[in-house]
VOMAR-959229 format. One line per 5 residues: number of its first residue (from 0); their letters; for each residue x, y, z of N, C-alpha, C. Coordinates in steps of 0.05 Angstrom, whole numbers, plus 5000, padded with zeros to 4 digits. Example, Ala and Ser with C-alpha at 12.3 -4.5 7.8 and 13.67 -1.06 7.14 Angstrom:
<pts>
0> as> 5264 4886 5156 5246 4910 5156 5264 4934 5156 ~ 5257 4955 5142 5273 4979 5143 5258 5001 5157
</pts>
This chain:
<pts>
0> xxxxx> 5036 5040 4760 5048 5022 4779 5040 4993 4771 ~ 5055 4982 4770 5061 4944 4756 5048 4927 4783 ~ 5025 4917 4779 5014 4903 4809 5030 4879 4816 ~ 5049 4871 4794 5064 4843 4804 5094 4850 4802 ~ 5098 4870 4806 5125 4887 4815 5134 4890 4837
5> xxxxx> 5160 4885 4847 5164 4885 4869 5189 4914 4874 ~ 5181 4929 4898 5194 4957 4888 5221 4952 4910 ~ 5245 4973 4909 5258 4972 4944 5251 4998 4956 ~ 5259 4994 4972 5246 5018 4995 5263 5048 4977 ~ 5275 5054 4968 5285 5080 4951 5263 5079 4938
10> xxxxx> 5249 5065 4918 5232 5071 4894 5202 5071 4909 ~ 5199 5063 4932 5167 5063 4947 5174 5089 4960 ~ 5189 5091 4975 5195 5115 4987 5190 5139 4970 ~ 5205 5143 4934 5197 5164 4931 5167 5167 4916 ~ 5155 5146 4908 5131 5141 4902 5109 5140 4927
15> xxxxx> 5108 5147 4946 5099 5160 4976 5110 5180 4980 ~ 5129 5196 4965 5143 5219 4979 5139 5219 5005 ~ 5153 5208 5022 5171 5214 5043 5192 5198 5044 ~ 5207 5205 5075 5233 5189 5071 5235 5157 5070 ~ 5256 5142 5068 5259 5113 5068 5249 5117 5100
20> xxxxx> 5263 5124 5116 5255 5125 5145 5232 5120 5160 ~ 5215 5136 5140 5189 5140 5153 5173 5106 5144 ~ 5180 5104 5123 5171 5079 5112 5170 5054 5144 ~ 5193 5053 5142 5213 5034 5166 5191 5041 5192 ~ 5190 5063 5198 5178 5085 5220 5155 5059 5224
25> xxxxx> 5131 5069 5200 5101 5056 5196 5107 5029 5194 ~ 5121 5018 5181 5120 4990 5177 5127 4979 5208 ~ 5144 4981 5228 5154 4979 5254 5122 4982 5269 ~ 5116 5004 5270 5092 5020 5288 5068 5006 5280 ~ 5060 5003 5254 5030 4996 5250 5038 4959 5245
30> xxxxx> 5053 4947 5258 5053 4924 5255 5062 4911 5222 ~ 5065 4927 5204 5059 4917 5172 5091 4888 5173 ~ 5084 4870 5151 5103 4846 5138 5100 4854 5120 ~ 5129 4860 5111 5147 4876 5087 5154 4854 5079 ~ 5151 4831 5058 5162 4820 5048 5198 4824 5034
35> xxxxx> 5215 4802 5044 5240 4818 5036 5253 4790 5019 ~ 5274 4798 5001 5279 4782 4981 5303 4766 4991 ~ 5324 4756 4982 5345 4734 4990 5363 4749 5000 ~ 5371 4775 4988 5390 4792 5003 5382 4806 5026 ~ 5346 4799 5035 5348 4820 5060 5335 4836 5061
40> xxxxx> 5333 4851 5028 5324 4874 5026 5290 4878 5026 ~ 5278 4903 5042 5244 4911 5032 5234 4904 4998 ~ 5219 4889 5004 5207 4886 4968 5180 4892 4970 ~ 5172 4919 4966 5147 4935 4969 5131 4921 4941 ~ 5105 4913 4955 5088 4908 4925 5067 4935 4922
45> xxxxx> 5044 4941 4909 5041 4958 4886 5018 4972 4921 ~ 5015 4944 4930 4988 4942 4947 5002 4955 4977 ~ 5023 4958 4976 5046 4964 5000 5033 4994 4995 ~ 5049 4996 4972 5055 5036 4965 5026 5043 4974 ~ 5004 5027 4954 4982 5041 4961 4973 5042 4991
50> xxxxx> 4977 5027 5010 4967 5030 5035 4979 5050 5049 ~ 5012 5056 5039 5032 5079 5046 5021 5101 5046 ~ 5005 5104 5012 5000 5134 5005 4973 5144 5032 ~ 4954 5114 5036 4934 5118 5042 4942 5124 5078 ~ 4961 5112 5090 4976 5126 5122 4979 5151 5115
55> xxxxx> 4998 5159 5096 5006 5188 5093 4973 5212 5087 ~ 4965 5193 5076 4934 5214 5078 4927 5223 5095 ~ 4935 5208 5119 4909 5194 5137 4927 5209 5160 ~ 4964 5214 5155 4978 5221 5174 4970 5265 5167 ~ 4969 5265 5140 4961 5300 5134 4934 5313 5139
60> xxxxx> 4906 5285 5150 4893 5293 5160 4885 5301 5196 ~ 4916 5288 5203 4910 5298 5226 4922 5267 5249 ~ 4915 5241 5234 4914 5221 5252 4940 5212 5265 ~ 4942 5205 5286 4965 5200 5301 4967 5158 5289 ~ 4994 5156 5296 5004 5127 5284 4978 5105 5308
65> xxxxx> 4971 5104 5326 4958 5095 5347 4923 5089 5335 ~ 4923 5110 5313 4885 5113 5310 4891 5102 5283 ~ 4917 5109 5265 4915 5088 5237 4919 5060 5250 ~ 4941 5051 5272 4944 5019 5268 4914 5008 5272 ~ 4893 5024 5289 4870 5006 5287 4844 5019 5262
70> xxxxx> 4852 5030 5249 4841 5039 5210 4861 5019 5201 ~ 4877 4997 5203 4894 4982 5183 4873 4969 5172 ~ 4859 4955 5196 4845 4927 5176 4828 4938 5145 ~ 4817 4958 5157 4799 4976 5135 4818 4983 5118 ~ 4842 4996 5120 4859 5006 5104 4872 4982 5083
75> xxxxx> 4880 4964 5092 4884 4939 5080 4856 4936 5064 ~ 4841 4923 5066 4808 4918 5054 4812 4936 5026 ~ 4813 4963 5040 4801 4977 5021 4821 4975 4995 ~ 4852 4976 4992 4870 4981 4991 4867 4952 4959 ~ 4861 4925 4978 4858 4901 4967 4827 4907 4943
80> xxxxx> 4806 4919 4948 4788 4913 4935 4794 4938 4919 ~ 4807 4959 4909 4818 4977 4901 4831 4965 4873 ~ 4847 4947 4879 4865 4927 4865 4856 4910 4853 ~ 4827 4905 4867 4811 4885 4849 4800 4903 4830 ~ 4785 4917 4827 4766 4928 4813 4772 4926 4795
85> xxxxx> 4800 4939 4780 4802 4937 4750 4786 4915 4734 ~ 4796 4890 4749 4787 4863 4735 4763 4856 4737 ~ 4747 4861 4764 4720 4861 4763 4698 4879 4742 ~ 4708 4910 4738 4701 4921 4717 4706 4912 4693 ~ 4725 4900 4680 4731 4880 4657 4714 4866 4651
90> xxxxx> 4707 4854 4679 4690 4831 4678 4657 4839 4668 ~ 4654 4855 4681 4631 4876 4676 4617 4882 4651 ~ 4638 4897 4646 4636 4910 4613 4634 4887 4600 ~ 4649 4868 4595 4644 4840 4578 4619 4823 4583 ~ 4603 4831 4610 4582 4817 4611 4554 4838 4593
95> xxx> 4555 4861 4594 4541 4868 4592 4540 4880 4551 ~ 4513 4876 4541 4510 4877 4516 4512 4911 4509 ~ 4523 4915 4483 4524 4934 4475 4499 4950 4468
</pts>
């Protein structure tokens, strides 16, 4: 997944496997801003899907939409420093001597 890619709700949808609907569903219910482009349309970024996959986890472990909207802030956090890491580990390995 391209972190400076912007997806539409068909291609996030099936990269979360579930429906477009449900997408709409969570985004409506947990409060989320879907960034949308000139025509209108959902423009899912990389950090969207991933918080998606991480509801749908969170929806197969059991949690009702009420107990994730207040796990968002964490879910977001985590979601964001997830995203960082690659580059922080880069950073890492280059600091450290062979």
């Amino acid at each position: 997944m391209n972190k400076n890619k912007h997806y539409l709700i068909s291609d996030a949808s099936r990269q979360v496997q579930v429906e477009a609907h449900v997408l709409r569903y969570w985004e409506d219910e947990l409060g989320m801003e879907i960034h949308r482009n000139s025509l209108g349309h959902r423009c899912y970024t990389a950090q969207d899907i991933q918080i998606f996959l991480g509801i749908r986890e969170l929806k197969k472990k059991g949690l009702h939409l009420k107990a994730i909207r207040e796990l968002m802030p964490k879910l977001v956090q985590a979601t964001a420093e997830i995203k960082a890491f690659p580059a922080e580990a880069a950073e890492t390995a280059k600091e450290k001597p062979d």
